[in-house]
GUSEKOL-853447 format. One line per 3 residues: number of its first residue (from 1); their letters; for each residue x, y, z of C-alpha. Coordinates in Angstrom, 3 decimals, padded with zeros to 6 digits, always signed. Example, Ala and Ser with C-alpha at 12.3 -4.5 7.8 and 13.67 -1.06 7.14 Angstrom:
% residues 2
1 = as = +012.300:-004.500:+007.800; +013.670:-001.060:+007.140
//
This chain:
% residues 283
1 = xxx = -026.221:-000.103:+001.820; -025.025:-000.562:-002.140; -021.112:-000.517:-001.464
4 = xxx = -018.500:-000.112:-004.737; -015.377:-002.209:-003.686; -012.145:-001.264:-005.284
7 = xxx = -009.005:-003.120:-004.949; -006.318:-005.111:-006.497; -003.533:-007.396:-004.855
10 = xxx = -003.785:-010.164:-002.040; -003.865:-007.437:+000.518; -007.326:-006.517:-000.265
13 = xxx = -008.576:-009.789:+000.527; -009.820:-009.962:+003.924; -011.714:-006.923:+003.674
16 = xxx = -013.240:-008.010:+000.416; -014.047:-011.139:+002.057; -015.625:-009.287:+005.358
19 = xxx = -017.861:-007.467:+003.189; -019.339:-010.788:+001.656; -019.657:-011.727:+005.201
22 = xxx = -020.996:-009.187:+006.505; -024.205:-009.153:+003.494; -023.235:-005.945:+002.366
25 = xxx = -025.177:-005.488:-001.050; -021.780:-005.511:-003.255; -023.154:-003.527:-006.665
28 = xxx = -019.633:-004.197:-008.291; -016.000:-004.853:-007.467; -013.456:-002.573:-009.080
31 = xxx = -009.730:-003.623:-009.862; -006.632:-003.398:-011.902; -006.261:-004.818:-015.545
34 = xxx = -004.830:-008.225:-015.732; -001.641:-007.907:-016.118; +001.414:-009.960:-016.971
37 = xxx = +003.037:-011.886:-013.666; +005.744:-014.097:-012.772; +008.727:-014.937:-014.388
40 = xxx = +007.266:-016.277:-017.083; +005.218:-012.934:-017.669; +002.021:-014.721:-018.126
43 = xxx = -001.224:-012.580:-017.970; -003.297:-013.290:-014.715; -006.478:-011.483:-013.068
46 = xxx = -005.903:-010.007:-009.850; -006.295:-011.959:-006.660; -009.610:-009.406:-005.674
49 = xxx = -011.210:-010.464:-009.081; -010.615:-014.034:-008.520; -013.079:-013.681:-005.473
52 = xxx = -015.011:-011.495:-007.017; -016.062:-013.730:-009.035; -016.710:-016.717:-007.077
55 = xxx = -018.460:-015.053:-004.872; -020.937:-013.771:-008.107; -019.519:-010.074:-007.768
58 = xxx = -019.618:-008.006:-011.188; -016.315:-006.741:-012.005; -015.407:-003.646:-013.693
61 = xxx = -011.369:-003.096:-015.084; -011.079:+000.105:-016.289; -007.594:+001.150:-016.861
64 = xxx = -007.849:+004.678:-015.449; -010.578:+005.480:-013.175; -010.875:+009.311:-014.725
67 = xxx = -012.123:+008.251:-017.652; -015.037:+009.355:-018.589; -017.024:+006.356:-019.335
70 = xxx = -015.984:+004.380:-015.694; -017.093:+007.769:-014.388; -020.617:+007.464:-016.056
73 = xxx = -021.005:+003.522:-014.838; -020.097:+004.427:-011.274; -023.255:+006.992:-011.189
76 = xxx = -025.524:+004.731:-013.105; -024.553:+002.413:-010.239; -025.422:+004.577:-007.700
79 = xxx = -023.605:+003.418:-004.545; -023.941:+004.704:-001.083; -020.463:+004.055:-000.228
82 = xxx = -017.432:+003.126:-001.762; -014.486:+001.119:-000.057; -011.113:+001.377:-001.440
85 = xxx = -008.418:-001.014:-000.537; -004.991:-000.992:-001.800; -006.533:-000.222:-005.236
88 = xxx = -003.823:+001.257:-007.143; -005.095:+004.750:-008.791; -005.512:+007.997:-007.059
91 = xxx = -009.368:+008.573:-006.811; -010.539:+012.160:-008.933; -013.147:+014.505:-007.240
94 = xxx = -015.500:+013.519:-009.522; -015.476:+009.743:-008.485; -015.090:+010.419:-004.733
97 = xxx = -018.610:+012.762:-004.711; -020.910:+010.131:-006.239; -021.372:+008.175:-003.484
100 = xxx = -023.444:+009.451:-000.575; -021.284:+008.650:+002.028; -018.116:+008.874:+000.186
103 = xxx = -015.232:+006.592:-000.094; -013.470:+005.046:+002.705; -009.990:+003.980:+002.301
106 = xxx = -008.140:+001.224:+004.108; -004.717:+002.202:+004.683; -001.701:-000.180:+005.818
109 = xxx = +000.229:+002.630:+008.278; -000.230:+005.089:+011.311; -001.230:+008.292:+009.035
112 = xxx = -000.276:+010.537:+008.853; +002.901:+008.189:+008.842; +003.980:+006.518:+005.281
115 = xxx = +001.559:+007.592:+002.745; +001.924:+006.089:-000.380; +001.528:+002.679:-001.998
118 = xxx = +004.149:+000.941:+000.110; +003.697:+001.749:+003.385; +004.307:-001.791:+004.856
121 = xxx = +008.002:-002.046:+003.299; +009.353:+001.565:+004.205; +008.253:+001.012:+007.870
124 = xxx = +010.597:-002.235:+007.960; +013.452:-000.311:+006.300; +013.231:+002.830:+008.530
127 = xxx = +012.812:+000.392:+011.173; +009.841:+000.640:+012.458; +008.933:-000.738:+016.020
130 = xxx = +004.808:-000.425:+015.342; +002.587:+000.626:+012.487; -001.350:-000.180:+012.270
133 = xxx = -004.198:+000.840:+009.938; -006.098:+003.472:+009.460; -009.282:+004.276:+008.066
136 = xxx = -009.937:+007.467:+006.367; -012.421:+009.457:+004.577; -011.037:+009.744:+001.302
139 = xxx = -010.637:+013.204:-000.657; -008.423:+013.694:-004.054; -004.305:+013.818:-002.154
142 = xxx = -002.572:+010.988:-001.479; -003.898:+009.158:+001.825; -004.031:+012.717:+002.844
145 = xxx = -008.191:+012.384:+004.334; -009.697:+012.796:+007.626; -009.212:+009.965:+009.847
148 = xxx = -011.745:+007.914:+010.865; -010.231:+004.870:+013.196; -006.391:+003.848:+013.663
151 = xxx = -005.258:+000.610:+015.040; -001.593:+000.110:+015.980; +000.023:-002.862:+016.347
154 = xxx = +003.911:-003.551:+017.338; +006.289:-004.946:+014.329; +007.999:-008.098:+015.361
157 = xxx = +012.063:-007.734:+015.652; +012.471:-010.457:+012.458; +008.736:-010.378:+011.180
160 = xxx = +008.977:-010.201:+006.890; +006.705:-007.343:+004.913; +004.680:-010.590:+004.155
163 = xxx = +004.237:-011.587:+007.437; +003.751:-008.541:+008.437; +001.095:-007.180:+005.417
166 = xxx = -000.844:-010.830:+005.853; -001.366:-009.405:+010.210; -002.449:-006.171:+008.641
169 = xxx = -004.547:-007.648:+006.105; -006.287:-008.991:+008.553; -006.620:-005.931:+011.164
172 = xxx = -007.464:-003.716:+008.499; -010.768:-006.060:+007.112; -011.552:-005.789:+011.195
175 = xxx = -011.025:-002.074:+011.531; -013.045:-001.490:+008.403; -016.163:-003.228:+009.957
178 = xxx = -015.873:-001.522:+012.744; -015.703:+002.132:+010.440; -018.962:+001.084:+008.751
181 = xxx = -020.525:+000.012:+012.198; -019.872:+003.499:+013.979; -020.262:+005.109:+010.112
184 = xxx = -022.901:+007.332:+011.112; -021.183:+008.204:+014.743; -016.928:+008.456:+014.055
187 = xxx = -015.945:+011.608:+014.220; -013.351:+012.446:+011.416; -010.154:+014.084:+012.800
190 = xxx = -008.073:+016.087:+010.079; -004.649:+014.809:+009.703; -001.613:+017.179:+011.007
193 = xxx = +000.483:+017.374:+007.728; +003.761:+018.557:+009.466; +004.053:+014.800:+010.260
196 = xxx = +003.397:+013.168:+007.151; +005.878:+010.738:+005.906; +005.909:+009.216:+002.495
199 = xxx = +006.311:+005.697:+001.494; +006.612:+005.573:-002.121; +006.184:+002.164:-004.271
202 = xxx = +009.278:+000.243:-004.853; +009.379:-000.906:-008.241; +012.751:-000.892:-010.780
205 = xxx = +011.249:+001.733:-012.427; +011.479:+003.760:-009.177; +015.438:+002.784:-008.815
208 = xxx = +016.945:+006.196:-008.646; +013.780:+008.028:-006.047; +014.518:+004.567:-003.999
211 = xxx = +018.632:+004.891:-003.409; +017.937:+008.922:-003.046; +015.746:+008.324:-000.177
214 = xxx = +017.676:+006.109:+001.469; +021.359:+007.222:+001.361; +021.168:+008.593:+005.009
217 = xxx = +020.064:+005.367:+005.996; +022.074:+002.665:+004.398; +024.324:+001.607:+006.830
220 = xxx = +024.954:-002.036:+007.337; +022.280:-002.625:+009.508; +019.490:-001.242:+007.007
223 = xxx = +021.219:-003.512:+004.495; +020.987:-006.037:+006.649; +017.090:-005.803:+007.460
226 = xxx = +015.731:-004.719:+003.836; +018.161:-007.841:+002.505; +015.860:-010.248:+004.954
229 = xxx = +013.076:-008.774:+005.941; +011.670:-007.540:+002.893; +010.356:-010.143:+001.529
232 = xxx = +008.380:-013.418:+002.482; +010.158:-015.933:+003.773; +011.070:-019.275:+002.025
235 = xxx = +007.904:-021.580:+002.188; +005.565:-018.569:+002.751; +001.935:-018.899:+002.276
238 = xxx = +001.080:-017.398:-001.290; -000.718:-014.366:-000.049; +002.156:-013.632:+001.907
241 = xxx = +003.767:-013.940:-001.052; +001.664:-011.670:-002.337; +002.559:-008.155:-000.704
244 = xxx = +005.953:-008.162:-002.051; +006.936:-007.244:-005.605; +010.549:-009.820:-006.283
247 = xxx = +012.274:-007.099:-008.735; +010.952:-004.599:-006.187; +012.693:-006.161:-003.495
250 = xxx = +015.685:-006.262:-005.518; +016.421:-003.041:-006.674; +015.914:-001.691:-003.460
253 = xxx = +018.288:-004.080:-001.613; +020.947:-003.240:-004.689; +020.453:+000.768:-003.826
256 = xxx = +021.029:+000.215:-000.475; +023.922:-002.142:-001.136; +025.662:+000.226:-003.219
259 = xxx = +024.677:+003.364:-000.985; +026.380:+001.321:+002.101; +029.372:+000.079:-000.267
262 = xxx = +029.924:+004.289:-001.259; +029.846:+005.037:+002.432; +032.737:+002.461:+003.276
265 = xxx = +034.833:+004.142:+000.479; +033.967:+007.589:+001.353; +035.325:+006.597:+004.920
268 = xxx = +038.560:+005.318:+003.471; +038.533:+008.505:+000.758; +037.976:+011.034:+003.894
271 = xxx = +041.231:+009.485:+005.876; +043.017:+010.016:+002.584; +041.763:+013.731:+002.777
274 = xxx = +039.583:+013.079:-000.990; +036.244:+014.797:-001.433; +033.302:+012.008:-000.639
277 = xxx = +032.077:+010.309:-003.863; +028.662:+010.299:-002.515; +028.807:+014.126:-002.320
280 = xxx = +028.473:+014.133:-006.406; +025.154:+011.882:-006.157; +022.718:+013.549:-004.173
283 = x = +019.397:+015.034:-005.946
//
């Protein structure tokens, strides 16, 4: 079977790796752009490209996969299947329909739990006592396909998002082989949308959608776990390393830190009788 692979950061790994294993005839890899990293900002390939090409893989980088002209390469390439992993763009109609047996995605949550591009962090801020992947048959929403298989597995009281996304890593490059093994058999169940959750990307840029989705929750306690779970812990192997985003980590710990800070005075401003000051900050 020719099989298009499409994905970007350390997470992507194992099942990138599986497929090479596996013999799968790989017509191409597909990731992000290199893009500046680090502190010191330096531009560096993705971690799937790196194996890409030692393995021998081609590698396309287009920087938006609606363009026209990564459109027209992906039919001249004519794939059977395509498998997307943590990838980074929302696949258009027009991509997902060229392969014969469309595009399978590899997703890091129980959907239709925390869809979005940071599934793995939202889980340990809400909390979270399991999560799992899921394979789904992709179609144009957002992780919003017919499921194919699920796999849950229980979230350690003190595990990190990196030592948690390296275990899921893992699971999902297992759960995907099993998808392509019982391709032809799986029955795809339709999702039931009145339980979807969202689990948007933390990033800086996302400062003000982060602290408005958490104000119910920042109490101490959420504080607490974002400020040391969220991130891989000190001496962490580098893909750990790898599933969390530093200034990511930060602004989000910040928002909650001021959210929990507003609460304390809004408990002090209520016993004076004063109107809440987080009252004048919800969207």
């Amino acid at each position: 079977m020719r099989v298009i692979f499409m994905g970007t950061p350390g997470f992507a790994l194992p099942s990138l790796e599986a497929l090479l294993a596996r013999g799968e005839e790989l017509v191409a890899v597909v990731t992000q752009p290199d893009r500046p990293r680090g502190r010191g900002q330096t531009v560096a390939p993705p971690p799937v490209k790196v194996t890409a090409i030692r393995a021998g893989v081609p590698v396309q980088q287009p920087q938006k996969v609606r363009q026209p002209e990564f459109l027209d390469w992906c039919r001249t390439a004519a794939p059977d299947l395509i498998v997307v992993v943590a990838f980074g763009q929302i696949l258009p109609k027009a991509l997902l329909d060229i392969p014969r047996h469309g595009c399978i995605n590899v997703h890091a949550s129980l959907l239709p739990k925390y869809r979005g591009a940071a599934p793995i962090a939202w889980a340990i801020i809400r909390g979270e006592s399991e999560t799992g992947i899921t394979t789904i048959q992709m179609d144009p929403g957002m992780d919003t396909g017919d499921v194919l298989l699920r796999e849950a597995i229980a979230i350690g009281a003190a595990e990190t998002a990196g030592e948690l996304g390296a275990r899921l890593a893992e699971l999902g490059a297992r759960v995907l082989l099993r998808t392509l093994e019982s391709l032809d058999a799986v029955r795809a169940v339709p999702q039931d949308s009145s339980l979807a959750t969202l689990a948007p990307r933390l990033a800086a840029t996302h400062g003000a959608t982060v602290q408005s989705l958490v104000l119910d929750l920042a109490s101490a306690d959420v504080v607490e776990r974002v400020a040391q779970r969220l991130a891989p812990r000190v001496g962490a192997g580098r893909r750990q390393a790898e599933f969390v985003h530093v200034d990511a980590v930060a602004e989000a710990v910040d928002a909650l830190a001021v959210c929990a800070r507003l609460r304390a005075a809004d408990g002090e401003r209520h016993a004076a009788g004063a109107r809440p000051i987080s009252s004048n900050m919800r969207t």
